[in-house]
N, C-alpha and C positions, 0 to 999 in steps of 0.2 A: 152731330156725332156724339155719342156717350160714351161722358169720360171712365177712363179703364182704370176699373177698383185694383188696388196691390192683392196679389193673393198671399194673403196670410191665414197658410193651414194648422199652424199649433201656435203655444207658446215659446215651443223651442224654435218656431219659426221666428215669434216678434220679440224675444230675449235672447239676445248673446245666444245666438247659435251660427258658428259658422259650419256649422257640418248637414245644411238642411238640402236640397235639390234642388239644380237650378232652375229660375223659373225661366221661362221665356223672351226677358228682357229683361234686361240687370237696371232700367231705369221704372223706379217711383212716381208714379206724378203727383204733386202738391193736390190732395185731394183730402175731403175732411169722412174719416175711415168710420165715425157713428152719431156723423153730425156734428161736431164741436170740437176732436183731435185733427187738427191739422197736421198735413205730413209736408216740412220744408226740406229743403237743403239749406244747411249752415256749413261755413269753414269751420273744422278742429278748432283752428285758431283760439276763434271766439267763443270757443264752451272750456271752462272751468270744473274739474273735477270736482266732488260734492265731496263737502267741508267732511273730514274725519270719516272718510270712504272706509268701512270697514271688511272690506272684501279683497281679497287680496288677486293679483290682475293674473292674468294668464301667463306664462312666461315656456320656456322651450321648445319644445314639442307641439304642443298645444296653441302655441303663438306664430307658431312657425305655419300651423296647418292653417287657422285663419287670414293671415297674412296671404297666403295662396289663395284661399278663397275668395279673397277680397278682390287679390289683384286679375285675377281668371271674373267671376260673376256681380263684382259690385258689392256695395252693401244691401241684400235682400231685406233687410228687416231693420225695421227702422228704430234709431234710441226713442230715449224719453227724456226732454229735457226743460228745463223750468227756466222761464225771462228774468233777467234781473235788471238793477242799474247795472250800467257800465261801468266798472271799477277801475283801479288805477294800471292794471294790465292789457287794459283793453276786453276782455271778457264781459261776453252780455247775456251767456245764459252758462245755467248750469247743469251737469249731467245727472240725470238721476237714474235711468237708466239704460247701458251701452258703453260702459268705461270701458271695454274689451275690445269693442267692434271701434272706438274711438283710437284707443292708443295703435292698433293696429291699421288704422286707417290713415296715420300720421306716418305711420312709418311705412305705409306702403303709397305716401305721398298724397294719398288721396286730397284735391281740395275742397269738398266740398262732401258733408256726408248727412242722409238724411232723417229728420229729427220728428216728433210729436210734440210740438210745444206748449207748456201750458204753463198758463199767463197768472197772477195775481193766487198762488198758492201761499200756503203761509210756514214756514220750517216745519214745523210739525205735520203737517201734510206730506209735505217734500221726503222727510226720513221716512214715513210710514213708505211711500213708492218706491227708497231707496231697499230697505228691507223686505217687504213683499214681492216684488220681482226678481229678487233674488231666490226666495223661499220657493215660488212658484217655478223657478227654474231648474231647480235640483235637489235632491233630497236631502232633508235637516241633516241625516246621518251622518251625510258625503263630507259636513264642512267642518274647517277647521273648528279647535277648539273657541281661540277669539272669536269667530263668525259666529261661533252655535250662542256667546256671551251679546253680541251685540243684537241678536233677535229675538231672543230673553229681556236683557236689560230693556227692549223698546214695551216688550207688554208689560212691564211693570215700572215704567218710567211713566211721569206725572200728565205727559201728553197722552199717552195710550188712550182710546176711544174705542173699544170697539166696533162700533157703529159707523166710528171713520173708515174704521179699518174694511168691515164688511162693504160699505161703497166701492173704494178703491177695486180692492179684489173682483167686485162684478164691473166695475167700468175694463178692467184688464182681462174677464172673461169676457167681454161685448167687445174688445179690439181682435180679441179670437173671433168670436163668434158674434156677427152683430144681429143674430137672433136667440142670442143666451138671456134664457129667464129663471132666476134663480127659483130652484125648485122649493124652497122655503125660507120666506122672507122674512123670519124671523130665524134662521139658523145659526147658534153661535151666541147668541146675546144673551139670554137665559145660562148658557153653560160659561161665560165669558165673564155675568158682570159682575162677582167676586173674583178678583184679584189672589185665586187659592193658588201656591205651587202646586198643588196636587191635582186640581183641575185643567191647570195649564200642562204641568206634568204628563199628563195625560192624551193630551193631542198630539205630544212630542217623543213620545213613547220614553220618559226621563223620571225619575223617584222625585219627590218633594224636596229632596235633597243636595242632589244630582242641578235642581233648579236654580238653589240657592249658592252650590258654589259656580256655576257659569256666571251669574250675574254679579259676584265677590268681585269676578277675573275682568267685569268692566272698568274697575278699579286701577288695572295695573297702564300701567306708560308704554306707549308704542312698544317700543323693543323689546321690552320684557313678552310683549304679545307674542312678536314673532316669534321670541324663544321656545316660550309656550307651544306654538303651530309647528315647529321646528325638532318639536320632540325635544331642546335643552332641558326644560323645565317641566317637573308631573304635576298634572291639576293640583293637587293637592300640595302641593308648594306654591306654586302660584298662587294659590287662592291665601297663605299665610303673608306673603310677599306683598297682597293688593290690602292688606291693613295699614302697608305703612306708608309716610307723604309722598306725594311727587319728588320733596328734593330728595328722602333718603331710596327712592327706588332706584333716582339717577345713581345715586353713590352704589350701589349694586352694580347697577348697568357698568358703570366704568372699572369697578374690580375685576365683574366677568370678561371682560374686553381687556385688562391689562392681564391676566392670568387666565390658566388651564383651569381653575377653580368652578367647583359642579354648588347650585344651592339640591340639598333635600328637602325633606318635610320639618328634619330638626333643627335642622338651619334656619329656615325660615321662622317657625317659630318661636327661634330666641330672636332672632332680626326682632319680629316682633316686642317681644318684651322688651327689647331695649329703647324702641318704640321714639322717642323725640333725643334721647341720645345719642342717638346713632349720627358716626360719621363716618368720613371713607376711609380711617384707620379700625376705625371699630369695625364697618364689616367684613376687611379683609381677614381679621382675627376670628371675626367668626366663620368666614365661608372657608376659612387656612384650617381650622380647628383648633388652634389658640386656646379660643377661650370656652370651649367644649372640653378644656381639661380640666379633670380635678386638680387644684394644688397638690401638693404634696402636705404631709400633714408632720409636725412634730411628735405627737402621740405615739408609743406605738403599738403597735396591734394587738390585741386582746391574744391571752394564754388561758390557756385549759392545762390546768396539770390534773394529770391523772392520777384515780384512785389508787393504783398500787403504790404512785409515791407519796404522799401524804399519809394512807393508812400506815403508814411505815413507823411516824412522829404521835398520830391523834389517832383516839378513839373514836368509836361510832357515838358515841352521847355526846362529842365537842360539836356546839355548835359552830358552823360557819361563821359568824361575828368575831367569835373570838380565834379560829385558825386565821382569820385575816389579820387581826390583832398581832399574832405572836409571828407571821412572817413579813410584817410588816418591819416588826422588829427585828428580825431575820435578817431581813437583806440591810438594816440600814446598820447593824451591825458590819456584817460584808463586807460593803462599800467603805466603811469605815476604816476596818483593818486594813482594805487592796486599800487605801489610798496614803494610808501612814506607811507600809511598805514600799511604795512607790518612791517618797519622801526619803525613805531610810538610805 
């Protein structure tokens, strides 16, 4: 008898979709989907979410509606997940992609959910699939601010390959479509292999600029992320914020958490300047406005006296040199006599 292929009719079928129509039998059989992806069942248990997941998981609504679907049709569409050793938790593979269709799968008990495993991949491989199946999932537009920095930062971080990359992406159209040929097999590589913001820009519908601060914002400390995604914080403070160390970020993170206190754009830019001085008195003085004041000054503030009082004393041929001269004189007379009267 021949064995029965999963139907997988899109991406939104074989990626975090739990919103796709049910098929026919809510059971997958361990069958290899274009020759070489094997489709298992593994328990939750033993998969590890991928180190620095930058995608933030499903939660309310949305969690709620998967949850139902799980628990009514199964899991239709299977993760993608990488072997590893077995660490000291018990974990032997890890998720690269289906964190969604996983956490809901734990919690709607499931034991056992079904995976594409792939064996002897290298980190850099791993985060290209962790990123791309994201991408190919929904649109750049749709993500968070930290998401849109962590798919940026991957094309311009030191593993980037385009070439890897263009693989991947057809081995993930061939688990759609196992008669997908890519219609030009050179597409992408010629536009790709400068590393220009504005080329990359480009694909993302973003300024050269726009490029450059996403990828600043991979800079900053988890929380400060969320903030960011959260609407606390505007790009453009965030992006002043990711100049400075891991520990002075902390010392932010715990001001904002111990107080109502907002950072801005000027904020952060003296954060900045203060740059390896900073500590968590100093920036509570700055995010308080402290030290955004001017002192106060001994001086005091410049006078204008006017032509009709002086024309009064000097003629039009004295020069200024010397009416400065003779009131200078003037007042220290003044002071002189209020101050022996005082005396008196």
């Amino acid at each position: 008898m021949e064995k029965m292929k999963p139907r997988i009719k899109s991406l939104n079928d074989l990626f975090d979709s739990g919103e796709t129509e049910p098929y026919e039998s809510a059971v997958i059989p361990a069958v290899n989907v274009d020759g070489k992806n094997q489709i298992k069942y593994i328990a939750p248990s033993k998969i590890r979410a991928f180190k620095n997941h930058p995608f933030r998981l499903y939660d309310g609504e949305r969690l709620d509606d998967l949850i139902a679907s799980i628990k009514e049709n199964g899991i239709l569409a299977p993760t993608i997940v990488r072997k590893i050793e077995k660490d000291e938790n018990g974990y032997e593979y890890e998720m690269l992609a289906g964190h969604n269709r996983q956490n809901a799968a734990v919690i709607a008990e499931l034991k056992e959910i079904p995976c594409i495993v792939k064996e002897n991949i290298s980190d850099e491989d791993a985060w290209i699939y962790v990123i791309e199946t994201n991408v190919m999932q929904r649109s750049f537009t749709d993500m968070l601010p930290s998401e849109k920095a962590a798919v940026l930062g991957l094309r311009y971080s030191k593993m980037f390959s385009q070439g890897k990359r263009n693989d991947i992406i057809d081995e993930l159209n061939r688990l759609e479509n196992p008669h997908y040929i890519r219609e030009n097999s050179t597409c992408g590589n010629d536009f790709h292999k400068l590393k220009s913001r504005d080329k990359v820009g480009a694909e993302y519908s973003l300024t050269g600029r726009s490029i450059a601060n996403y990828i600043r914002v991979n800079s900053l400390i988890p929380t400060l992320k969320k903030r960011l995604d959260d609407g606390e914080i505007i790009l453009m403070a965030a992006v002043g914020l990711s100049y400075l160390s891991n520990e002075s970020q902390e010392y932010v993170e715990a001001v904002l958490c111990e107080s109502e206190l907002k950072v801005d754009v000027k904020k952060a830019s003296l954060l900045r300047e203060y740059g390896k001085k900073l500590d968590k008195d100093t920036v509570y003085e700055i995010l308080s406005g402290v030290k955004n004041r001017k002192p106060k000054s001994n001086v005091p503030p410049p006078v204008k006296i006017k032509h009709t009082v002086y024309s009064k004393y000097f003629s039009h041929e004295t020069k200024a040199s010397e009416i400065e001269k003779i009131i200078d004189k003037a007042l220290a007379l003044y002071f002189e006599k209020a101050e022996d009267n005082t005396s008196a």
